[in-house]
mmCIF file of the N, C-alpha and C atoms, coordinates in Angstrom:
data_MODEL
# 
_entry.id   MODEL 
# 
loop_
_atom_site.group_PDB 
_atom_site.id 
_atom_site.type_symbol 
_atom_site.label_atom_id 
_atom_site.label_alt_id 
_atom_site.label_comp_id 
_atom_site.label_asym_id 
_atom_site.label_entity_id 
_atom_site.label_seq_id 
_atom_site.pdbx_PDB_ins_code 
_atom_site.Cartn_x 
_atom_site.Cartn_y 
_atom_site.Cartn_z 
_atom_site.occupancy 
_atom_site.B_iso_or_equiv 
_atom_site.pdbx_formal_charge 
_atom_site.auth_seq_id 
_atom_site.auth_comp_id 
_atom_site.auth_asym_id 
_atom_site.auth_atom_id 
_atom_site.pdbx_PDB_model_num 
ATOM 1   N N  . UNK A 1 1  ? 13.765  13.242 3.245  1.00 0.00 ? 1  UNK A N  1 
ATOM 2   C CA . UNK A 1 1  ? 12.663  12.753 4.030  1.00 0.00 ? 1  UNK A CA 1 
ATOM 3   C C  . UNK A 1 1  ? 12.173  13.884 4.927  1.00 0.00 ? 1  UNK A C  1 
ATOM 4   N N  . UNK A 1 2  ? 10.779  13.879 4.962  1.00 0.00 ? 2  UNK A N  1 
ATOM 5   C CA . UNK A 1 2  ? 10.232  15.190 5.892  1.00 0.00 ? 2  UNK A CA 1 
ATOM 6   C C  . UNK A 1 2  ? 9.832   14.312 7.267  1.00 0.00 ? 2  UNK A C  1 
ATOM 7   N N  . UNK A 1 3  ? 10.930  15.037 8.356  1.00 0.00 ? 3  UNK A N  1 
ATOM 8   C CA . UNK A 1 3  ? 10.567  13.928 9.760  1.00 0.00 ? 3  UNK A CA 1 
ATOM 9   C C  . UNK A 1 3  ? 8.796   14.746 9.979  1.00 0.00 ? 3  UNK A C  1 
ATOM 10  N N  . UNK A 1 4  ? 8.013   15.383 9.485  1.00 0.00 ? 4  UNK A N  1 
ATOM 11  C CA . UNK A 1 4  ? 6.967   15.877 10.154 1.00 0.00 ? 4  UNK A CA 1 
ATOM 12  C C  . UNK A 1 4  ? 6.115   15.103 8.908  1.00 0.00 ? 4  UNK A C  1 
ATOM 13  N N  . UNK A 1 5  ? 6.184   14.081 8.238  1.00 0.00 ? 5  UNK A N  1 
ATOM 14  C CA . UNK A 1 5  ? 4.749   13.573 7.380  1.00 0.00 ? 5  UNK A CA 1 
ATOM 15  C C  . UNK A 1 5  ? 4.462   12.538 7.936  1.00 0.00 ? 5  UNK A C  1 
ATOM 16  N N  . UNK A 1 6  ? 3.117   12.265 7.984  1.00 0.00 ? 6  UNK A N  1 
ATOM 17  C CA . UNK A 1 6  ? 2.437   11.423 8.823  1.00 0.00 ? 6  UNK A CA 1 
ATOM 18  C C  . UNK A 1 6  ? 0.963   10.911 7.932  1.00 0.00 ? 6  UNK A C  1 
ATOM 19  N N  . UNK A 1 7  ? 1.447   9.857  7.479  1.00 0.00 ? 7  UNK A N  1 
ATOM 20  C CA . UNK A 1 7  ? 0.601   8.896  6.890  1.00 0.00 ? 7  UNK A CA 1 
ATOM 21  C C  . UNK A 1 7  ? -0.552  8.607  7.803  1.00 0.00 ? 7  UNK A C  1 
ATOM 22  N N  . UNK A 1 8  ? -1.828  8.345  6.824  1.00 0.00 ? 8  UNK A N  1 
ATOM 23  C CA . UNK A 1 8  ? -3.297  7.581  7.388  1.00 0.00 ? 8  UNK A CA 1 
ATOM 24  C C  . UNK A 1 8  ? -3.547  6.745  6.479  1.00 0.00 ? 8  UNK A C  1 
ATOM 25  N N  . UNK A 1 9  ? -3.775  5.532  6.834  1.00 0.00 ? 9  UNK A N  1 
ATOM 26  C CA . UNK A 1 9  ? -3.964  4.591  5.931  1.00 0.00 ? 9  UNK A CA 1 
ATOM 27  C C  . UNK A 1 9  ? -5.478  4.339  5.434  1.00 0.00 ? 9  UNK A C  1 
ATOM 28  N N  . UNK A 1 10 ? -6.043  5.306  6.009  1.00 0.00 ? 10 UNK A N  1 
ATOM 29  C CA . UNK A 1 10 ? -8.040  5.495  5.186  1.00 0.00 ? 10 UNK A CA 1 
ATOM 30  C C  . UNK A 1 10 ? -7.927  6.794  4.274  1.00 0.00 ? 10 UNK A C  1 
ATOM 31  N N  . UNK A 1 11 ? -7.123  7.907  4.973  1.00 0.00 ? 11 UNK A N  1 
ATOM 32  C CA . UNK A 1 11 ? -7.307  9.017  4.563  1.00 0.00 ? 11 UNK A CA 1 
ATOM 33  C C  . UNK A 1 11 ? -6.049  9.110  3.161  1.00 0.00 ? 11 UNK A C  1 
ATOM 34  N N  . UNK A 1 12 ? -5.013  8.591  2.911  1.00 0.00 ? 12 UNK A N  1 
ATOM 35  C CA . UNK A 1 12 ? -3.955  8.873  2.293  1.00 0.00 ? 12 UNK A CA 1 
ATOM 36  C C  . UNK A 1 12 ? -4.184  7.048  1.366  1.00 0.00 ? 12 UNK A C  1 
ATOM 37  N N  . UNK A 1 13 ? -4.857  6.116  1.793  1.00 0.00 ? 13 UNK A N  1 
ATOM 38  C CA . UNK A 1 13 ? -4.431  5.330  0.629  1.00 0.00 ? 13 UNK A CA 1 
ATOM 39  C C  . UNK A 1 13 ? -6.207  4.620  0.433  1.00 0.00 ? 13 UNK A C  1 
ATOM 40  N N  . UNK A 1 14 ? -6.578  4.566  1.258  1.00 0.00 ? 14 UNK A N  1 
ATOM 41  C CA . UNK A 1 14 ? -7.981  3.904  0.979  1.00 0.00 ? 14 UNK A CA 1 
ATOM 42  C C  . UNK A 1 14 ? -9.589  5.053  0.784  1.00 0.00 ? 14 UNK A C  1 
ATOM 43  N N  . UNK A 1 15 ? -8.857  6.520  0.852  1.00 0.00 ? 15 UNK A N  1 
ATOM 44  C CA . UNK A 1 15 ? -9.854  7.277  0.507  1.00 0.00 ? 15 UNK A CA 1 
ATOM 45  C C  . UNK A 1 15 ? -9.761  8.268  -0.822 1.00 0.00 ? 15 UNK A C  1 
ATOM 46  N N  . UNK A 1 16 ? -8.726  8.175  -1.506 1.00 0.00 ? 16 UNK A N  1 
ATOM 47  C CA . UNK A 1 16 ? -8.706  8.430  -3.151 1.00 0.00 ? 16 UNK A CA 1 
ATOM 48  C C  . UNK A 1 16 ? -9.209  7.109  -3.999 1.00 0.00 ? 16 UNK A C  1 
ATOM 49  N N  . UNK A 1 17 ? -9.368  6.050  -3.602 1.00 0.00 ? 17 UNK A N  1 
ATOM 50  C CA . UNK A 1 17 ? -9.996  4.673  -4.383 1.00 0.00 ? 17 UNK A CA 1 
ATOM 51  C C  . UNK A 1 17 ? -11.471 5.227  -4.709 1.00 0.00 ? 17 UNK A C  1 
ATOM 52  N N  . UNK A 1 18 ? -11.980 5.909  -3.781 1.00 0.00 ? 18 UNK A N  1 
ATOM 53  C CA . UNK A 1 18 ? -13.661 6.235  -3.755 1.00 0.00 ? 18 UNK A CA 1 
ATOM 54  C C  . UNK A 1 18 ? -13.876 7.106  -5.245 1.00 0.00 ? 18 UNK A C  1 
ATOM 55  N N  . UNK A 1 19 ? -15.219 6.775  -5.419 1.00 0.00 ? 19 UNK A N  1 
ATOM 56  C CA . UNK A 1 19 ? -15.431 6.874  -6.818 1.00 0.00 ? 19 UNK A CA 1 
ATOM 57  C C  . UNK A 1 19 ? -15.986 8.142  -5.915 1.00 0.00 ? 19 UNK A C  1 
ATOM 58  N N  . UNK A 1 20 ? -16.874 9.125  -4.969 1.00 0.00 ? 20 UNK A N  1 
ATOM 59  C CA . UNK A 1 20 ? -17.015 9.636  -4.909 1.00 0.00 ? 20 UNK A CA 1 
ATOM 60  C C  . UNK A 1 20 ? -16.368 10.770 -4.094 1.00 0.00 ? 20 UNK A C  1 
ATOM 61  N N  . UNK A 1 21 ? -15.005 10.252 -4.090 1.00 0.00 ? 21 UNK A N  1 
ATOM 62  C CA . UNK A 1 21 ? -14.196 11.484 -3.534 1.00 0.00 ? 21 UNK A CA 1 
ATOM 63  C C  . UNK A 1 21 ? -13.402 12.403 -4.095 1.00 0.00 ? 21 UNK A C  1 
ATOM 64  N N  . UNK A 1 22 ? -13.189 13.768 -3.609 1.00 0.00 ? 22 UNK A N  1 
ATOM 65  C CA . UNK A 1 22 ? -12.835 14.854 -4.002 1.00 0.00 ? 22 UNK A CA 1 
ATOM 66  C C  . UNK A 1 22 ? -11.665 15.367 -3.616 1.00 0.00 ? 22 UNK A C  1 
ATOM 67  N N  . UNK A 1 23 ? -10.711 15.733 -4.458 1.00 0.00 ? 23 UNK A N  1 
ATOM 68  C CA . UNK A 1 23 ? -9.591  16.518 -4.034 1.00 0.00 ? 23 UNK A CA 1 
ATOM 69  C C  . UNK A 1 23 ? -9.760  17.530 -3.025 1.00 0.00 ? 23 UNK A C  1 
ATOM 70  N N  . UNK A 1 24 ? -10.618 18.086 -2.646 1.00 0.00 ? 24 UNK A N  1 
ATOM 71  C CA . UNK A 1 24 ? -10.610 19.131 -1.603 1.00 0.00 ? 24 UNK A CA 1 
ATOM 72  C C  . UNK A 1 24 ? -10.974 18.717 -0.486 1.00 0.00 ? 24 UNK A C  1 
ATOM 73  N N  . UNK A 1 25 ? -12.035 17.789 -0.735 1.00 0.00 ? 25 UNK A N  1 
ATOM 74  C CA . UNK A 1 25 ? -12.631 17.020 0.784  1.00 0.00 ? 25 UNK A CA 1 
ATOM 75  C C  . UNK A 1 25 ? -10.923 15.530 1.070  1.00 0.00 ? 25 UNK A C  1 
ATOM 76  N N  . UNK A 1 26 ? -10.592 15.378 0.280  1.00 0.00 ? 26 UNK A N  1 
ATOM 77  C CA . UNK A 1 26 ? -9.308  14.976 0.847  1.00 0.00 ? 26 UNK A CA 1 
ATOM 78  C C  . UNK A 1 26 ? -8.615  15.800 1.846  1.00 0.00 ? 26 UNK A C  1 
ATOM 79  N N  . UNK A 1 27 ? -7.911  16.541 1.170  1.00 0.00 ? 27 UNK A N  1 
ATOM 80  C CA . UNK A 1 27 ? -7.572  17.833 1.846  1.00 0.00 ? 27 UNK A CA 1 
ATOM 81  C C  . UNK A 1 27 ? -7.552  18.021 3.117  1.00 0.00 ? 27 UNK A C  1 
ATOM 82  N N  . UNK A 1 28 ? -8.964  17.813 3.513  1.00 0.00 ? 28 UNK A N  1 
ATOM 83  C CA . UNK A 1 28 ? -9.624  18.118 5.027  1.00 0.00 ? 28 UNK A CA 1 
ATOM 84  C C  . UNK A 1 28 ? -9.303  16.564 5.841  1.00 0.00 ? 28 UNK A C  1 
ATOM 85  N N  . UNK A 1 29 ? -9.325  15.737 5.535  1.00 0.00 ? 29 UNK A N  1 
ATOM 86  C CA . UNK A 1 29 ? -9.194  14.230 6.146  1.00 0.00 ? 29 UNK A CA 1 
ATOM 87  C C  . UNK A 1 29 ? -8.109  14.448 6.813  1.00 0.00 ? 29 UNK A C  1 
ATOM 88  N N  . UNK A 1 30 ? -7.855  14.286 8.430  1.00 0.00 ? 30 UNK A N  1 
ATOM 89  C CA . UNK A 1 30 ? -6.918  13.922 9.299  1.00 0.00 ? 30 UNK A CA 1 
ATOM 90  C C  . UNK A 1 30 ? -6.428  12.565 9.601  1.00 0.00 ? 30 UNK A C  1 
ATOM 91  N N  . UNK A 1 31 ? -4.872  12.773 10.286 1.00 0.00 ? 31 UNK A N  1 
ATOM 92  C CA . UNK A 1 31 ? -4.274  11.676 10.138 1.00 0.00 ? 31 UNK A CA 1 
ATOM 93  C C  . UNK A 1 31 ? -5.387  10.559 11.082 1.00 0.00 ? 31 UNK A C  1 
ATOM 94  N N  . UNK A 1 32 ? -5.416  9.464  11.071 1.00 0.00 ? 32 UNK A N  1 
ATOM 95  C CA . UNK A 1 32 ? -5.577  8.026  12.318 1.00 0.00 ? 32 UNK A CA 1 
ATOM 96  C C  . UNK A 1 32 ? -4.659  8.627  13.592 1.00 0.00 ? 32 UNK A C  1 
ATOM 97  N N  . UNK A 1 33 ? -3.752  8.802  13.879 1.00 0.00 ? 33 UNK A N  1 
ATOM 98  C CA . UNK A 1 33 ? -3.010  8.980  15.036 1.00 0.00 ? 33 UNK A CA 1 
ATOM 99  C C  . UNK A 1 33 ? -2.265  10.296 14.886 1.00 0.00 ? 33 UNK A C  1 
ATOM 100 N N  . UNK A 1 34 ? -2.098  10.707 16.250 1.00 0.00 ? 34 UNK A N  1 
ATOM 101 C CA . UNK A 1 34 ? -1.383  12.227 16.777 1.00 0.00 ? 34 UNK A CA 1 
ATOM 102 C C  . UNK A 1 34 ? -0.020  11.254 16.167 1.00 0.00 ? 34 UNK A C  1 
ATOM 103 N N  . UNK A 1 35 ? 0.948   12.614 15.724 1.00 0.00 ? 35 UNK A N  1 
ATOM 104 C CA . UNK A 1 35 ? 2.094   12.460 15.373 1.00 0.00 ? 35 UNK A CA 1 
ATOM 105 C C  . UNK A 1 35 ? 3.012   12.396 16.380 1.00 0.00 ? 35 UNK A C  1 
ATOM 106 N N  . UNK A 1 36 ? 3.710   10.941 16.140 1.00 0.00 ? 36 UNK A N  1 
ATOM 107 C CA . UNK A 1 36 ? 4.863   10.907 17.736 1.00 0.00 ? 36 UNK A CA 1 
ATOM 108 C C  . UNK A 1 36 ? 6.010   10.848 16.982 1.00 0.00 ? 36 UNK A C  1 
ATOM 109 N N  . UNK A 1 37 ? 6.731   10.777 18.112 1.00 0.00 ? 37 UNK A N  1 
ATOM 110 C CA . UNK A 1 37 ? 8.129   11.087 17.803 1.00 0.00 ? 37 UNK A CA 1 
ATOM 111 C C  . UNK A 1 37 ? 9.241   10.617 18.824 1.00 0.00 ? 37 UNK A C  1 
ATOM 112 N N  . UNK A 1 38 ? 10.332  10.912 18.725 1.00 0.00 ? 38 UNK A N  1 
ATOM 113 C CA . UNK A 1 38 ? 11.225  10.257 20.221 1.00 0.00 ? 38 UNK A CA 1 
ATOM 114 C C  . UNK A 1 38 ? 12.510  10.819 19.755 1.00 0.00 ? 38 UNK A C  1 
ATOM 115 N N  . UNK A 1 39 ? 12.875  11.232 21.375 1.00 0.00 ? 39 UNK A N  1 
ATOM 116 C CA . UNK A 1 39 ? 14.538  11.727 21.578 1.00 0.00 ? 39 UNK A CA 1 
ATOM 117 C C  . UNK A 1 39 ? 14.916  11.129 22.191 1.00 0.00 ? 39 UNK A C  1 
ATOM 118 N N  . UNK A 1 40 ? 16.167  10.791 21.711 1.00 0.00 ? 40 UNK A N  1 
ATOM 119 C CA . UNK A 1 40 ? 17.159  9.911  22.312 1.00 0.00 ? 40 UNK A CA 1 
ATOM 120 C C  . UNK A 1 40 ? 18.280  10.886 23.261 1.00 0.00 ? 40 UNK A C  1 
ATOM 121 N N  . UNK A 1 41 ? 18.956  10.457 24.260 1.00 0.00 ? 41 UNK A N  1 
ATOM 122 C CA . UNK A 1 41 ? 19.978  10.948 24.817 1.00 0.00 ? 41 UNK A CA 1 
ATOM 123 C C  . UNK A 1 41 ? 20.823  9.724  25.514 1.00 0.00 ? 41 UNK A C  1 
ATOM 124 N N  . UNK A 1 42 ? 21.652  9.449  24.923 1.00 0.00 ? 42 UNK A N  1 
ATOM 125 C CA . UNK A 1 42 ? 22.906  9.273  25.293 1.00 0.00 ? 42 UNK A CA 1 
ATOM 126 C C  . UNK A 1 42 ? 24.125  9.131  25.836 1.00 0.00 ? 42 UNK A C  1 
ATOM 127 N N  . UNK A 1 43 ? 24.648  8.851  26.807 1.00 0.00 ? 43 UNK A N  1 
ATOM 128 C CA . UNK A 1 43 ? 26.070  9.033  27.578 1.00 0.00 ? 43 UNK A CA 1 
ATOM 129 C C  . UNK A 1 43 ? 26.650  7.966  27.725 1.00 0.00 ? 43 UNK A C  1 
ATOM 130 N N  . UNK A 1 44 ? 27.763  7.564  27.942 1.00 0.00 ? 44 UNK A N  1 
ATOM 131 C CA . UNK A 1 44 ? 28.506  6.530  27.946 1.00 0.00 ? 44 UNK A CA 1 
ATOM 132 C C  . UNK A 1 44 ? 27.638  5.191  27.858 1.00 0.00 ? 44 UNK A C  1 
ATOM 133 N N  . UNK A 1 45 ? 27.601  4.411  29.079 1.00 0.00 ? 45 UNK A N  1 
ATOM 134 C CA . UNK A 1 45 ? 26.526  3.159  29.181 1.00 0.00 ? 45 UNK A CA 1 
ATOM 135 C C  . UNK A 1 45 ? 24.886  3.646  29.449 1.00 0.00 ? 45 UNK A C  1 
ATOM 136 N N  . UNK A 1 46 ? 24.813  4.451  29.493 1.00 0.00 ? 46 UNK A N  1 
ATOM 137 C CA . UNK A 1 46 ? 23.417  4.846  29.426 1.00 0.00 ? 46 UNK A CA 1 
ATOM 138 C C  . UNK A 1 46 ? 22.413  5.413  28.740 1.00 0.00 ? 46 UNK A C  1 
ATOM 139 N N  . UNK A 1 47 ? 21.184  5.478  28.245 1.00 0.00 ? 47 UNK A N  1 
ATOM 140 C CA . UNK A 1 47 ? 20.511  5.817  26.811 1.00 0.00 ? 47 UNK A CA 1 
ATOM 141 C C  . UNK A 1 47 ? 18.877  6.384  27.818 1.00 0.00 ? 47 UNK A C  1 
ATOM 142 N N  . UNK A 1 48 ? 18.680  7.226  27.467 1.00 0.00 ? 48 UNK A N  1 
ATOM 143 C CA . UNK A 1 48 ? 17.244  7.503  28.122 1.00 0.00 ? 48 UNK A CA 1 
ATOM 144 C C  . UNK A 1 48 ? 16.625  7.774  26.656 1.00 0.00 ? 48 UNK A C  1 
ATOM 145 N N  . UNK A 1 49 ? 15.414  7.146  26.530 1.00 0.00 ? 49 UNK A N  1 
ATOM 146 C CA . UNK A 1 49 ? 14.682  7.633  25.253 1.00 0.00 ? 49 UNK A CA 1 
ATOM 147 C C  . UNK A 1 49 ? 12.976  8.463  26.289 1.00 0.00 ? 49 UNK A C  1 
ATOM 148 N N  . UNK A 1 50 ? 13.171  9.196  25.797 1.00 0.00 ? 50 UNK A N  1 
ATOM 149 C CA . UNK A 1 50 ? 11.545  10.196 25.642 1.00 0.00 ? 50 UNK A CA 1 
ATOM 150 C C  . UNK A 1 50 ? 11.001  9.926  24.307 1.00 0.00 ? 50 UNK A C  1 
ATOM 151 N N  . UNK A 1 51 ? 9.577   9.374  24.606 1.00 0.00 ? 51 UNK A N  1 
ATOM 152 C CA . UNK A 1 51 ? 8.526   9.264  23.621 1.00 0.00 ? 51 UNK A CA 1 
ATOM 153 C C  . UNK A 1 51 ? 7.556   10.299 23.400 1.00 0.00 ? 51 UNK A C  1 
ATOM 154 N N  . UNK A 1 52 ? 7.626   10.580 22.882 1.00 0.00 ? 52 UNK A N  1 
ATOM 155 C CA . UNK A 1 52 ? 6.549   12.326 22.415 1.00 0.00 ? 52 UNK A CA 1 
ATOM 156 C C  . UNK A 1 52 ? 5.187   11.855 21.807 1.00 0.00 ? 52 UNK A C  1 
ATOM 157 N N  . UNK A 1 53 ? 4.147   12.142 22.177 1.00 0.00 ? 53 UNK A N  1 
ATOM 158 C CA . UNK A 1 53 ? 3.181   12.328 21.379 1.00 0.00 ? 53 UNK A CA 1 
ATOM 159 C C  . UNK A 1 53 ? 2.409   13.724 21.657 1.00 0.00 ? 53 UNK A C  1 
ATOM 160 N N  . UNK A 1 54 ? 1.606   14.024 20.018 1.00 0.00 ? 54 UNK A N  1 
ATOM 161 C CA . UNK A 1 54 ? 1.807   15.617 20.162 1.00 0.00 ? 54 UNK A CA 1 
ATOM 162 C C  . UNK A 1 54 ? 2.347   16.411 20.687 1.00 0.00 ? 54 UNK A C  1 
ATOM 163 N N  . UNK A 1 55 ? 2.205   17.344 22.277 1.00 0.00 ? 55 UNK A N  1 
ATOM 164 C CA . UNK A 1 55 ? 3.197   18.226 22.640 1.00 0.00 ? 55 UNK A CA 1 
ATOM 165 C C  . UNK A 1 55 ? 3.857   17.406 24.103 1.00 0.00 ? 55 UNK A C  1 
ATOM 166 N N  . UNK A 1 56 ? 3.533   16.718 24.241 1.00 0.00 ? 56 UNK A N  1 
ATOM 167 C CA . UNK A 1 56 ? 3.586   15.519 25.769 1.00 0.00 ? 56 UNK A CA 1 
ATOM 168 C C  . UNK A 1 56 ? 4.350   14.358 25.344 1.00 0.00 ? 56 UNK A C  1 
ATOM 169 N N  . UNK A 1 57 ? 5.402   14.397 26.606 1.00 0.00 ? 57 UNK A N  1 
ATOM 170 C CA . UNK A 1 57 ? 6.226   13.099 27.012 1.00 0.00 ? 57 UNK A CA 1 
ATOM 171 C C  . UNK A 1 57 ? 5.278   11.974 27.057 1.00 0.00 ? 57 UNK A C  1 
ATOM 172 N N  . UNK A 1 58 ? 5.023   10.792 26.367 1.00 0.00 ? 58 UNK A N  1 
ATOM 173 C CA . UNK A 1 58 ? 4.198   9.750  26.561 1.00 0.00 ? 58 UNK A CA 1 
ATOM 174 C C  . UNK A 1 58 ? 4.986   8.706  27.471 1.00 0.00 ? 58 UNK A C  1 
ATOM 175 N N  . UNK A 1 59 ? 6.028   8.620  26.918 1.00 0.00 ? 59 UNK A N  1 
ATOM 176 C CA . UNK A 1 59 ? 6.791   7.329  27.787 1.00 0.00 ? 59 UNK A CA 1 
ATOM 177 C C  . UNK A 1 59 ? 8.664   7.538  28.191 1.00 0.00 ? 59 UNK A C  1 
ATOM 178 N N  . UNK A 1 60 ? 9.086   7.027  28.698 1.00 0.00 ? 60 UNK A N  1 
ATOM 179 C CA . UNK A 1 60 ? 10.341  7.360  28.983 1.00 0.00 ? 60 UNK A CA 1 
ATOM 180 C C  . UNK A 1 60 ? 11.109  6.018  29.525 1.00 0.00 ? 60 UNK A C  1 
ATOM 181 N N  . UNK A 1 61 ? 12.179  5.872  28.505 1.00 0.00 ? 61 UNK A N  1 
ATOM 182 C CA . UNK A 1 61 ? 12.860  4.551  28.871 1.00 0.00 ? 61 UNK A CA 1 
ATOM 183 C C  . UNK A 1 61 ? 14.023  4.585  29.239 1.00 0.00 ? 61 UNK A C  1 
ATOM 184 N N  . UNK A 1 62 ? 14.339  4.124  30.008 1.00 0.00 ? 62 UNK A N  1 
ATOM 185 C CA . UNK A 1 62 ? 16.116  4.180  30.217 1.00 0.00 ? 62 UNK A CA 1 
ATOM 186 C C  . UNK A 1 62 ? 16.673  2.615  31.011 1.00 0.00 ? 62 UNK A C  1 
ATOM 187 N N  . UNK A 1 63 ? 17.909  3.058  29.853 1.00 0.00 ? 63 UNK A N  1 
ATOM 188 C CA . UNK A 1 63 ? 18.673  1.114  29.497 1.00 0.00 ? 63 UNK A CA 1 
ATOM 189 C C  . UNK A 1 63 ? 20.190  1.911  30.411 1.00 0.00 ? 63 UNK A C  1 
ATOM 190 N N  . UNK A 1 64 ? 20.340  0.846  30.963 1.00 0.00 ? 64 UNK A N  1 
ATOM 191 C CA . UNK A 1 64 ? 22.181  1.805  31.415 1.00 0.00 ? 64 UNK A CA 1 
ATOM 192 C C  . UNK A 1 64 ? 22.907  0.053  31.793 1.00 0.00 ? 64 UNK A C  1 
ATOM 193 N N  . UNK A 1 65 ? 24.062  -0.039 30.976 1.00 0.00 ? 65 UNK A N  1 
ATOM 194 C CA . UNK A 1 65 ? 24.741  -1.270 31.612 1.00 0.00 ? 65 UNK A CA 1 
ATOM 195 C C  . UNK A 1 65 ? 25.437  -1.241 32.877 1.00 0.00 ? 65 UNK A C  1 
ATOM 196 N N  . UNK A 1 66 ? 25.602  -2.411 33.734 1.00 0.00 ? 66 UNK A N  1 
ATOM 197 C CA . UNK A 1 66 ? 26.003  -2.115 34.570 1.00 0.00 ? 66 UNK A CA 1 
ATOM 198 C C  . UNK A 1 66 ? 27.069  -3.369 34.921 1.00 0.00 ? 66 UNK A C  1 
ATOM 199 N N  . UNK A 1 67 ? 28.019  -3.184 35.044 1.00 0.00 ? 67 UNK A N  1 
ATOM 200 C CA . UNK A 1 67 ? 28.664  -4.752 35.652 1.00 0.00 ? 67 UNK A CA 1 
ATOM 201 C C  . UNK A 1 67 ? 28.848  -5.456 36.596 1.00 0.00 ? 67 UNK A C  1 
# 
C-alpha cells in the first residue's frame, strides 16, 4: 500500500467514463481534497493524535485515562 495515494472520486473514477476524455488531460486532474494524514503518540494511559493536512497540524486530540 502507498500511504501517499490519494483518490478523487470525479477525477480517478467519474472522469475516465467521459466519452471525451483524454489520457493526458487526466493526468493533469487534481485530487478533491489536500492529502491528510495523522500521528499518533502514545505513552502509557495517554494517546495524543496530530491531524495533518498538507504541511499543517489541523487538529490535535488527546484521550488520557484517569482514575
Amino acid at each position: 500500500m502507498n500511504p501517499d495515494a490519494c483518490l478523487s472520486f470525479c477525477a480517478d473514477f467519474l472522469y475516465p467514463l467521459a466519452s471525451a476524455s483524454t489520457l493526458e488531460q487526466f493526468y493533469k486532474e487534481k485530487p478533491d481534497e489536500e492529502k491528510t494524514a495523522s500521528l499518533v503518540y502514545e505513552k502509557n494511559d495517554t494517546t495524543i493524535t496530530f491531524g495533518i493536512t498538507g504541511d499543517a497540524v489541523s487538529t490535535v486530540t488527546i484521550a488520557a485515562v484517569t482514575e
